[in-house]
BALOBA-1460 file (C-alpha; in Angstrom, 3 decimals):
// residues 325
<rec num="1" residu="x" x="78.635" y="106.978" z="132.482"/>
<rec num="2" residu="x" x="81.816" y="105.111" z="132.166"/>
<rec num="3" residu="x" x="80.419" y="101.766" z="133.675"/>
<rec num="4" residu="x" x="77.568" y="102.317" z="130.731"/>
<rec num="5" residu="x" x="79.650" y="102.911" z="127.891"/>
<rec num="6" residu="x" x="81.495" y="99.630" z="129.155"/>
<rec num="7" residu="x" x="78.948" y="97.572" z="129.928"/>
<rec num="8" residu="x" x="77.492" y="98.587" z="126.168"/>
<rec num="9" residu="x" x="80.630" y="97.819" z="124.265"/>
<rec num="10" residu="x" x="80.254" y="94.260" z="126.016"/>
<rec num="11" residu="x" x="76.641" y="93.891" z="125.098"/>
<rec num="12" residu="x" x="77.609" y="95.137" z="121.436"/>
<rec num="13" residu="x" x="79.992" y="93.017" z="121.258"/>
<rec num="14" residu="x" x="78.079" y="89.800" z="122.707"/>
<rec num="15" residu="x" x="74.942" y="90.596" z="120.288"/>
<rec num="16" residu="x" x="76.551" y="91.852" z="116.793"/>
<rec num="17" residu="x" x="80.344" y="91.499" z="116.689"/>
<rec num="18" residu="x" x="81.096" y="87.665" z="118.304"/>
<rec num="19" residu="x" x="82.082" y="86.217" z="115.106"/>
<rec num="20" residu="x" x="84.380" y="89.582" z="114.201"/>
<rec num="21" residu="x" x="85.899" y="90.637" z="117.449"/>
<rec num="22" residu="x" x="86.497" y="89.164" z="120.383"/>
<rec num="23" residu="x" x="84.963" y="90.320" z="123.590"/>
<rec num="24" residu="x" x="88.885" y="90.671" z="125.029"/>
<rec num="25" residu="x" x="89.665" y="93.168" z="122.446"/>
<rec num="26" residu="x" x="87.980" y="96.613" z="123.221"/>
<rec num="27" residu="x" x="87.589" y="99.756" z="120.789"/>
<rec num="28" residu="x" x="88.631" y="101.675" z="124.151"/>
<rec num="29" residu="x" x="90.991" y="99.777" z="125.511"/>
<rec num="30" residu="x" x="93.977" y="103.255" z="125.576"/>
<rec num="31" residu="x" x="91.576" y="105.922" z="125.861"/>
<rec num="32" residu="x" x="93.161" y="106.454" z="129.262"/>
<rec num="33" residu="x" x="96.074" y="105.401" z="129.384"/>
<rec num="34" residu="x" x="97.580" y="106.506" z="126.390"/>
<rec num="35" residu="x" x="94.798" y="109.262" z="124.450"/>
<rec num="36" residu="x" x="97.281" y="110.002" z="122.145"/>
<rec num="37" residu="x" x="97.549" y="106.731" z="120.356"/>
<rec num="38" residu="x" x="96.206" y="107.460" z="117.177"/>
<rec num="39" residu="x" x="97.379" y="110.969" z="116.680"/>
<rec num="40" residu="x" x="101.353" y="109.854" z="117.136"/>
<rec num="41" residu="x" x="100.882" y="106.667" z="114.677"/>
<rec num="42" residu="x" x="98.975" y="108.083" z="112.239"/>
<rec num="43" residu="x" x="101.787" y="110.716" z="112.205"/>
<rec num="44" residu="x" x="104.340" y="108.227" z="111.746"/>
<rec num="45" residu="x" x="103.113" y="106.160" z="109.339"/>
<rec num="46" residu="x" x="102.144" y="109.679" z="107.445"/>
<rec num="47" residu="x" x="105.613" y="110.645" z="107.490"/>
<rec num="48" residu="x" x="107.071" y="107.222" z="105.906"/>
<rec num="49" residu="x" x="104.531" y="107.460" z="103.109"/>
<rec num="50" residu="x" x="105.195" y="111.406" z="102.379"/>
<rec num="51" residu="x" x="109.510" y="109.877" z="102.379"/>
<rec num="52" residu="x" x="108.264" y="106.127" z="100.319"/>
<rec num="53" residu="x" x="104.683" y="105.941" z="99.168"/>
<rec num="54" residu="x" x="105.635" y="102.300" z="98.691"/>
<rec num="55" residu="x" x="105.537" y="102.250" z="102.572"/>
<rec num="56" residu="x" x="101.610" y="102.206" z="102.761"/>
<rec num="57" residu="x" x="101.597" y="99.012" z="101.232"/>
<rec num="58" residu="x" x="104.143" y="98.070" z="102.951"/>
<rec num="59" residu="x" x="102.517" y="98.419" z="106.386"/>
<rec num="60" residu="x" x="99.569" y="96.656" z="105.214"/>
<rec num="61" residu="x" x="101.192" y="93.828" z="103.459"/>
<rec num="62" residu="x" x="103.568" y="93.457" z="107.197"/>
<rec num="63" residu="x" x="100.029" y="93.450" z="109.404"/>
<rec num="64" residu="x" x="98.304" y="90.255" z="106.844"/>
<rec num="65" residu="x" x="102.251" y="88.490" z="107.169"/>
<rec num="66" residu="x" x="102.600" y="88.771" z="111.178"/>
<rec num="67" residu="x" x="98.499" y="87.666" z="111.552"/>
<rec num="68" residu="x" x="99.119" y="84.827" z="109.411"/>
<rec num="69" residu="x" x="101.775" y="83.173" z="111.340"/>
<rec num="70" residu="x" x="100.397" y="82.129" z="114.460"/>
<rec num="71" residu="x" x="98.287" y="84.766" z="115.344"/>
<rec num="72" residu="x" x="98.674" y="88.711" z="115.549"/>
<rec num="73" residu="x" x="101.366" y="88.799" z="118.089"/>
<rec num="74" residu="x" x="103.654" y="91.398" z="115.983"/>
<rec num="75" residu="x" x="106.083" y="87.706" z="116.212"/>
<rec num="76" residu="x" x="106.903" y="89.129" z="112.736"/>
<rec num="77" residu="x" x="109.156" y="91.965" z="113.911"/>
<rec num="78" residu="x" x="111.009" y="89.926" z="116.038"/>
<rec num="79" residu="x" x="115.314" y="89.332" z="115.225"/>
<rec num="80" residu="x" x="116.629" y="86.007" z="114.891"/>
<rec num="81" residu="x" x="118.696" y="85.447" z="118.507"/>
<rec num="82" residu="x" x="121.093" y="82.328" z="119.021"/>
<rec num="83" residu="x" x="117.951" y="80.360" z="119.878"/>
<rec num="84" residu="x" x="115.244" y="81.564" z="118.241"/>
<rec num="85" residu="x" x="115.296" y="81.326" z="114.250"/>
<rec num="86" residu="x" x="112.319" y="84.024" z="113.442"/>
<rec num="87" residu="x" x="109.997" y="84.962" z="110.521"/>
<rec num="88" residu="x" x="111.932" y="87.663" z="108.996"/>
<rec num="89" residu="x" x="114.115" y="85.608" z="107.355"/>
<rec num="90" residu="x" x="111.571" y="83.193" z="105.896"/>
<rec num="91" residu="x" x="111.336" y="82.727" z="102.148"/>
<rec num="92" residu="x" x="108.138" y="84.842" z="102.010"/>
<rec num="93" residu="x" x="109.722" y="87.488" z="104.191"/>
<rec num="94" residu="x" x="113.249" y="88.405" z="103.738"/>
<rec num="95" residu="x" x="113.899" y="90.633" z="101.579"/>
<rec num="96" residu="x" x="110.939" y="91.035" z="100.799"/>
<rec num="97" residu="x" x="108.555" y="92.821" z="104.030"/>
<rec num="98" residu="x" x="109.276" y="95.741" z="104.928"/>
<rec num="99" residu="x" x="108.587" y="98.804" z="107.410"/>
<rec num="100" residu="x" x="110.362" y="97.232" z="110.286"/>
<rec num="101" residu="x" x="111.889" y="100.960" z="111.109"/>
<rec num="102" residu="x" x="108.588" y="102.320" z="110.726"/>
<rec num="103" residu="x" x="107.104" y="100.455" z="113.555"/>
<rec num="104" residu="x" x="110.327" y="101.119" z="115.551"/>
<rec num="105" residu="x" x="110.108" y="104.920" z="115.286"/>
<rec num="106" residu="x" x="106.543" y="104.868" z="116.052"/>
<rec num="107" residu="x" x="107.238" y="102.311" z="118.974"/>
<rec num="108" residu="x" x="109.977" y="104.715" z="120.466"/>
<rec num="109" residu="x" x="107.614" y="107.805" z="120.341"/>
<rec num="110" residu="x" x="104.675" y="105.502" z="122.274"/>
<rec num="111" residu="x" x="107.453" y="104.900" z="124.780"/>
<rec num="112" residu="x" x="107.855" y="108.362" z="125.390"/>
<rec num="113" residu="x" x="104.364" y="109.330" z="125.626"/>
<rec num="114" residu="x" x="103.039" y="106.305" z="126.983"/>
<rec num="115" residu="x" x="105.735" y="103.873" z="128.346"/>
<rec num="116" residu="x" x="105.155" y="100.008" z="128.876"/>
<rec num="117" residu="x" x="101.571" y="100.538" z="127.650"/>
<rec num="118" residu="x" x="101.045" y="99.724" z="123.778"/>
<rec num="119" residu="x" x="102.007" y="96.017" z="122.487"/>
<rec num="120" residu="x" x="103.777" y="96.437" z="119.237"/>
<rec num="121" residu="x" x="101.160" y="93.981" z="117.700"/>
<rec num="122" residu="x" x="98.640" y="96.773" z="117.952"/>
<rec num="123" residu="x" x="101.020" y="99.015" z="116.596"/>
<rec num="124" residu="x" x="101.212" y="96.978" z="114.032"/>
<rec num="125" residu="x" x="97.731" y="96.785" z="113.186"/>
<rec num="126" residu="x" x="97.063" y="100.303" z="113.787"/>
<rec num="127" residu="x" x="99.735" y="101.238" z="111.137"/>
<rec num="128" residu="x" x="97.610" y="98.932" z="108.345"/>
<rec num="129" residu="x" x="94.992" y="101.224" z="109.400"/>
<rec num="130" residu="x" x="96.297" y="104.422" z="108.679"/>
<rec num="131" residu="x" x="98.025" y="103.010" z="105.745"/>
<rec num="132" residu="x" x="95.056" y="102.103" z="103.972"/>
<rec num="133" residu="x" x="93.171" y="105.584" z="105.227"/>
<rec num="134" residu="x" x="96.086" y="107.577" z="103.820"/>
<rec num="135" residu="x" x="95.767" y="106.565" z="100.433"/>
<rec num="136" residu="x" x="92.117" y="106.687" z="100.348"/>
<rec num="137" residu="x" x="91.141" y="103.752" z="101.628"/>
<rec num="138" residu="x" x="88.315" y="103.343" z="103.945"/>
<rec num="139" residu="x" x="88.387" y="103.980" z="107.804"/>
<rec num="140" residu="x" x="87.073" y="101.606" z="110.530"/>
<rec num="141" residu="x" x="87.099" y="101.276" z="114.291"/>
<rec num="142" residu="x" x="90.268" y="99.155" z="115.350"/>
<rec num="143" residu="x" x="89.761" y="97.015" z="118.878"/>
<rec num="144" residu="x" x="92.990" y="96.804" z="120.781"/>
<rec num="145" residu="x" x="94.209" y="95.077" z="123.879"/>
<rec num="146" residu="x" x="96.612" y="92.413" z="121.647"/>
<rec num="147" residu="x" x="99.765" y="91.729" z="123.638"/>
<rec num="148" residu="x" x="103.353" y="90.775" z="122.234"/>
<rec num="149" residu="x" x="104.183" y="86.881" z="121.370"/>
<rec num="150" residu="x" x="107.213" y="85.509" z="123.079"/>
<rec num="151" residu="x" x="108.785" y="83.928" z="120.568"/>
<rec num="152" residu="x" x="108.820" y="83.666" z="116.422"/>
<rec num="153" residu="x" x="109.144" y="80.501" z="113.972"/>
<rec num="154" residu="x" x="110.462" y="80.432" z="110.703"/>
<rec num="155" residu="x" x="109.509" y="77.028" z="109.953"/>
<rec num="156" residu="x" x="105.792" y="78.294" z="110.021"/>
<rec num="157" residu="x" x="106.309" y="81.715" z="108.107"/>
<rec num="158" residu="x" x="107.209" y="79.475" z="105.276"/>
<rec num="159" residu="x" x="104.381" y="76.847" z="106.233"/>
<rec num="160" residu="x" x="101.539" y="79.066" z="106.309"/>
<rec num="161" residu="x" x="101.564" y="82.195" z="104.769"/>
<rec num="162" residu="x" x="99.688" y="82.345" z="100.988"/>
<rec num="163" residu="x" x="101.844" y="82.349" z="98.047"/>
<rec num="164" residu="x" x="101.214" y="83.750" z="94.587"/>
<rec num="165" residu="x" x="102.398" y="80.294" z="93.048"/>
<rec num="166" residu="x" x="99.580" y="78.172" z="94.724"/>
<rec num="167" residu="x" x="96.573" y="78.073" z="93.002"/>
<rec num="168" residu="x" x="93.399" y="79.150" z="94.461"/>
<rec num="169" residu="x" x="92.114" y="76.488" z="96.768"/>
<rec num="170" residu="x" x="95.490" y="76.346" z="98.457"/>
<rec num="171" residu="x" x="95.065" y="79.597" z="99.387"/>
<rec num="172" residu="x" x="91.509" y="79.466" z="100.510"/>
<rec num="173" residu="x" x="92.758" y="76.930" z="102.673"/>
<rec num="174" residu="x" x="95.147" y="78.786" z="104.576"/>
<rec num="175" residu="x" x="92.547" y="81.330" z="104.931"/>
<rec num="176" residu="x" x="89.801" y="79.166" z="106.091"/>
<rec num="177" residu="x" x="92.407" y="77.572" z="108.780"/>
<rec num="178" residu="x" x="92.805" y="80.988" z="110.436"/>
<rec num="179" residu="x" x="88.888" y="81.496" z="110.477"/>
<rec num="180" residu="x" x="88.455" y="83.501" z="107.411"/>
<rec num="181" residu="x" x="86.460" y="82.358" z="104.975"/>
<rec num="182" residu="x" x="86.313" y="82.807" z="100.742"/>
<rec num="183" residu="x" x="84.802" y="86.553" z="100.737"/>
<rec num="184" residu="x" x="87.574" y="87.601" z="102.908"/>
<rec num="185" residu="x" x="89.934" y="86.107" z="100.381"/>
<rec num="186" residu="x" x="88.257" y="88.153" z="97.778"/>
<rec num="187" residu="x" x="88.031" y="90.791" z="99.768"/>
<rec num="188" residu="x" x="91.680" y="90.868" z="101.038"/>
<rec num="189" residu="x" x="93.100" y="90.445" z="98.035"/>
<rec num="190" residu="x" x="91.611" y="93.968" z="97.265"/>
<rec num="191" residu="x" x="94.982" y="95.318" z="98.798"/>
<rec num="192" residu="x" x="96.611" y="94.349" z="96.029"/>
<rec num="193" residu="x" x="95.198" y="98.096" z="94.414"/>
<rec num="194" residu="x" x="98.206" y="99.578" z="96.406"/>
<rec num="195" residu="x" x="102.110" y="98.400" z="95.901"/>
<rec num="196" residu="x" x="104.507" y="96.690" z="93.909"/>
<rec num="197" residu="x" x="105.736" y="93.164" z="93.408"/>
<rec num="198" residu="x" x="108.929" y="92.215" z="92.740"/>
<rec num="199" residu="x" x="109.169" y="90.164" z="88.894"/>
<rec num="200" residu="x" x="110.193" y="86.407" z="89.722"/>
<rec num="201" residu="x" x="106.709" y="86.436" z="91.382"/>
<rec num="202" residu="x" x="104.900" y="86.892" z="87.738"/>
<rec num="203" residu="x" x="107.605" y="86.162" z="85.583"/>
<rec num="204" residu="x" x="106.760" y="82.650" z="84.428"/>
<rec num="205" residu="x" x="103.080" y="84.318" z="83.357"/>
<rec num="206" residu="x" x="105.363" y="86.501" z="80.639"/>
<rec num="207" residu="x" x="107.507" y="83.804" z="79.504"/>
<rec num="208" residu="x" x="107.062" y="80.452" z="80.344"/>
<rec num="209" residu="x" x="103.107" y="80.027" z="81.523"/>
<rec num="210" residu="x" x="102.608" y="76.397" z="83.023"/>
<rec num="211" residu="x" x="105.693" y="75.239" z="81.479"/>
<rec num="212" residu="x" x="104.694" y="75.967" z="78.283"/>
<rec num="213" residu="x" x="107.234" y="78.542" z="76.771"/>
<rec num="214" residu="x" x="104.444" y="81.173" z="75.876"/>
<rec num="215" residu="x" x="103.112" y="84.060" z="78.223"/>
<rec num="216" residu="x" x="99.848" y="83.405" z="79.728"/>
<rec num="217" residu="x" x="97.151" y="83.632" z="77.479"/>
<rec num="218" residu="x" x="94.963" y="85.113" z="79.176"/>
<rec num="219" residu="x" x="97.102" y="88.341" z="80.262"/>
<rec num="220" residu="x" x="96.129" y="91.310" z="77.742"/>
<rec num="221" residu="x" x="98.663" y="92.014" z="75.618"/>
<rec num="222" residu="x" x="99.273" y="95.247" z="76.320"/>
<rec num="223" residu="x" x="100.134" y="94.609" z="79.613"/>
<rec num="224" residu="x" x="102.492" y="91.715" z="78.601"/>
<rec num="225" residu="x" x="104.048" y="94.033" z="76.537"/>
<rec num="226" residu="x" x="104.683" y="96.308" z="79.480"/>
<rec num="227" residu="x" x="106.130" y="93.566" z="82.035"/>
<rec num="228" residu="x" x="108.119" y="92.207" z="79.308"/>
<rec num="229" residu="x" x="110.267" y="95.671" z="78.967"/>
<rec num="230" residu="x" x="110.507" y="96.069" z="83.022"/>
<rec num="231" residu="x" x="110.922" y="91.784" z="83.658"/>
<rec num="232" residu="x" x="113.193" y="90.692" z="81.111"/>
<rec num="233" residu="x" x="113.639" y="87.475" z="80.423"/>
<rec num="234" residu="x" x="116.645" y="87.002" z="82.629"/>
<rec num="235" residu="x" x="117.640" y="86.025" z="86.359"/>
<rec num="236" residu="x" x="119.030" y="89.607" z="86.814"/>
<rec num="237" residu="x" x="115.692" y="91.255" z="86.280"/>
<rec num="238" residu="x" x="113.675" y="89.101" z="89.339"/>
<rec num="239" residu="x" x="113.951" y="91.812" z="91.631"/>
<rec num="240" residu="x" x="112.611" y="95.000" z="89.536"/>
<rec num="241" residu="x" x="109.532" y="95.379" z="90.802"/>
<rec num="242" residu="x" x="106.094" y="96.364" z="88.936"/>
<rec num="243" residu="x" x="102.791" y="97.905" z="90.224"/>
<rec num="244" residu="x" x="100.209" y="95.668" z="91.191"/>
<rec num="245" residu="x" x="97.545" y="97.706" z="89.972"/>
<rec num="246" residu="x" x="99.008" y="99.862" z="86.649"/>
<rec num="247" residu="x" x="96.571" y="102.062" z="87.044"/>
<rec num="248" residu="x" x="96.162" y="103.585" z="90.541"/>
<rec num="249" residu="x" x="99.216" y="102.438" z="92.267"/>
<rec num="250" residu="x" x="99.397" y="105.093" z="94.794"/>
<rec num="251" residu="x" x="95.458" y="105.197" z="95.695"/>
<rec num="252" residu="x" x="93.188" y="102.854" z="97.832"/>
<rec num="253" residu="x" x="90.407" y="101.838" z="95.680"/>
<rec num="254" residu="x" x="88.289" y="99.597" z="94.165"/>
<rec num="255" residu="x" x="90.329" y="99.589" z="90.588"/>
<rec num="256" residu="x" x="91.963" y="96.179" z="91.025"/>
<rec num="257" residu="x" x="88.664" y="94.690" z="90.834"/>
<rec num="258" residu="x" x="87.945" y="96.487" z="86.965"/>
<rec num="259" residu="x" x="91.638" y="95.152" z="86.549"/>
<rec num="260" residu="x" x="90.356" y="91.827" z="87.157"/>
<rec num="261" residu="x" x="87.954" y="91.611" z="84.876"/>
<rec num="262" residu="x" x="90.090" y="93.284" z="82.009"/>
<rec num="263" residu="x" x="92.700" y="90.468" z="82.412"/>
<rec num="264" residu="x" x="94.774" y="93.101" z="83.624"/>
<rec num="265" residu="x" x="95.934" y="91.401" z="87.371"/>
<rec num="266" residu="x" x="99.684" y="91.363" z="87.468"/>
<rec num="267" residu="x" x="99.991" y="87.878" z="89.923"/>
<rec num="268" residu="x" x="98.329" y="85.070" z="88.675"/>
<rec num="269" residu="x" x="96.821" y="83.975" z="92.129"/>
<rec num="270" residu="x" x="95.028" y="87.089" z="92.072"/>
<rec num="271" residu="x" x="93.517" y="86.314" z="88.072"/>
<rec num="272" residu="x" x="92.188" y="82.993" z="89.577"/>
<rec num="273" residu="x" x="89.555" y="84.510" z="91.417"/>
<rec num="274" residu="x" x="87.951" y="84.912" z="87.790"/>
<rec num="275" residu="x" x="88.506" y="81.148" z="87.112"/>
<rec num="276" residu="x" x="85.735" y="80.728" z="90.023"/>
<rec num="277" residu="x" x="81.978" y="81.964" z="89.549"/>
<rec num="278" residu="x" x="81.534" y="82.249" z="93.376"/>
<rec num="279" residu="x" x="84.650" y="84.223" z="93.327"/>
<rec num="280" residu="x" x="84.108" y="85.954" z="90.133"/>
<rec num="281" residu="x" x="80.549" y="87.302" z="90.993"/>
<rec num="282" residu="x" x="82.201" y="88.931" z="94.158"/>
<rec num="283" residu="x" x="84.870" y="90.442" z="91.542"/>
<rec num="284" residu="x" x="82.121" y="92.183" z="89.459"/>
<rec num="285" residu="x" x="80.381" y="93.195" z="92.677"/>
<rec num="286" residu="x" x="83.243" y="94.864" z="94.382"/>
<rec num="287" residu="x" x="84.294" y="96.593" z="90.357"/>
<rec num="288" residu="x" x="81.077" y="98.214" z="90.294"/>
<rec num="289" residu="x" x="80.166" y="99.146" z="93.934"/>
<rec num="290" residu="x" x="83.784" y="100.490" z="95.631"/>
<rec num="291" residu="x" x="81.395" y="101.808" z="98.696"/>
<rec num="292" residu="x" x="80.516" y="98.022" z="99.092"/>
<rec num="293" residu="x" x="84.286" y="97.439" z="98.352"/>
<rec num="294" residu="x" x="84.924" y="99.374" z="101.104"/>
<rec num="295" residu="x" x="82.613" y="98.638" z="103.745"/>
<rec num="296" residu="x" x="83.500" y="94.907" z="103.384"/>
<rec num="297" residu="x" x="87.141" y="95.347" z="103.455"/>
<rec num="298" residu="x" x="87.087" y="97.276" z="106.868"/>
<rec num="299" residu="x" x="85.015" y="94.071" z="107.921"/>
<rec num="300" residu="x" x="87.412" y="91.537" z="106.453"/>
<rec num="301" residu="x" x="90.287" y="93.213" z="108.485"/>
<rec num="302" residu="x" x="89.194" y="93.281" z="111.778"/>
<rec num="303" residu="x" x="88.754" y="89.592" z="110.917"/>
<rec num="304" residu="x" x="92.194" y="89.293" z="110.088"/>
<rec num="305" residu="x" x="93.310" y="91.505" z="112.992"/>
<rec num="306" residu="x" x="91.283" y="88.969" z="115.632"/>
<rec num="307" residu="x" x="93.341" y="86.033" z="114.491"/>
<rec num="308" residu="x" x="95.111" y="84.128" z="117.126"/>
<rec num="309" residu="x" x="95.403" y="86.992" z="119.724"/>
<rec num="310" residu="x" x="97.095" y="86.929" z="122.590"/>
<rec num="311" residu="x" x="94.980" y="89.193" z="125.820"/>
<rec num="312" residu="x" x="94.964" y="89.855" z="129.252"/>
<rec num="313" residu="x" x="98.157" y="87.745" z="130.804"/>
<rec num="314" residu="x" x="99.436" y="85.964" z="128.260"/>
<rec num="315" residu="x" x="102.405" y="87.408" z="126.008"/>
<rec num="316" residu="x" x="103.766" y="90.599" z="127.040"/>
<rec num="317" residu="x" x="103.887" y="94.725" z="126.243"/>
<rec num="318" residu="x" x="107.390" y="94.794" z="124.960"/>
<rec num="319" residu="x" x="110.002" y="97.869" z="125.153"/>
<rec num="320" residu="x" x="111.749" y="97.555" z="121.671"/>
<rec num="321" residu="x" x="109.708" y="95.668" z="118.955"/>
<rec num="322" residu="x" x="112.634" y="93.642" z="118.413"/>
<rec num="323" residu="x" x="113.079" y="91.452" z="121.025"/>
<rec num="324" residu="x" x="111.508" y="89.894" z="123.951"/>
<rec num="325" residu="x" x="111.768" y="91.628" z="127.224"/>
């Protein structure tokens, strides 16, 4: 029966999932040798969203950073050594991702149940997981068998990773050079329904819009209003932070979409995707259909979750999340 259920994962894989997941990566990879994955990180990412229901976000937001940069190889959670200077401390990280201790506690309760078995990069992408399905989000199957990257740069953390300054084809770009493609961008960008960003990444939209001295036009005003009382115009306001979406902040769904198309999008690399009809159409799709929001999302990050991976001998399973072995 075993041999069966093997042998049809590889044939499932060979006929429907080749451009999603690859063949190394298998949904069953710990069923024996560590059963209790899921049960002891869905309990620890539980417990950091029932202490910081920012922390769901969070998680996700740390999963689409570390994937990014060189692969899914959890090279993200990684410390700068004499050596080595890593990705936490690149402009798009530091201060800035967080839920380092979240991986760590679940890490140090894997190495009690299951020692020198579970990479920290699937940790990692478990955690996004269970994030997302904790606050309503959808629920799909995750592959593992990802192993731990040897090293970390900073150099491409600030190279590659998307920011909400560049305008939409830059960021398609970087998308399309990891394999992804412009629905996932859509797509991915529906995490934005959960979390908060911190105000010098929108603040030029409230004051000083393409140089211009006015807020963006196009933001409704009663939002503007809003973000103008919690971003002030003033260097010691950059770090407030405001929700992404106003309106759900705390719930996985389809609402960022609607906020779209009211104008309502707090960055403005997230309003472009109405500046483009193939984009836009995708918008309105996903703002009327959240099952189709859903489904496709689930999709889009095992996607992500495939990029760059390292399998059988190459990278490591290492002991603290931290460092290399």
């Amino acid at each position: 029966m075993e041999q069966y259920q093997v042998s049809f994962h590889r044939l499932f894989c060979l006929l429907f999932l080749s451009s999603l997941v690859s063949c190394q990566l298998d949904y069953r990879f710990y069923d024996t040798t560590c059963p209790s994955l899921s049960n002891i990180v869905r309990y620890g990412v539980w417990s950091a969203i029932a202490n910081d229901t920012r922390m769901a976000a969070s998680l996700l937001r740390l999963h689409f950073h570390d994937c990014f940069v060189n692969g899914c190889d959890a090279s993200l959670l990684l410390d700068d050594t004499a050596t080595m200077k890593g990705e936490k401390t690149a402009l798009p990280n530091q201060n800035s991702v967080r839920g380092y201790e979240v991986i760590d506690n679940i890490k140090a309760n894997l190495e009690k149940a299951c020692p020198a078995t579970i990479s920290c990069a699937d940790i990692v992408t478990l955690a996004a997981r269970e994030a997302v399905y904790l606050t309503g989000g959808p629920f799909w199957a995750v592959p593992f068998g990802r192993r731990d990257g040897l090293t970390a740069s900073d150099s491409a953390a600030n190279e590659q990773l998307p920011s909400p300054f560049e305008p939409l084809e830059n960021i398609t770009a970087k998308f399309t050079s990891k394999g992804l493609d412009l629905k996932d961008v859509v797509v991915l960008s529906g995490a934005h329904t959960i979390g908060f960003a911190q105000c010098f990444t929108f603040k030029p939209r409230l004051f000083n819009f393409g140089g211009s001295g006015k807020p963006d036009p196009a933001l409704a005003s009663s939002l503007l209003q809003s973000l103008q009382g919690t971003c002030p115009n003033q260097a010691n306001s950059d770090t407030n932070l405001a929700p992404l979406d106003p309106v759900t902040f705390n719930k996985f769904d389809n609402i960022y979409y609607t906020n779209l198309l009211n104008n309502s999008a707090l960055l403005q690399s997230d309003q472009a995707l109405m500046g483009d009809n193939r984009t836009a159409a995708m918008v309105l799709n996903y703002s009327k259909f959240p099952y189709l929001f859903s489904m496709d999302f689930g999709t889009s990050m095992i996607k992500m979750a495939n990029i760059g991976v390292l399998t059988g001998k190459r990278g490591e399973i290492r002991k603290n999340c931290r460092v290399v072995n």
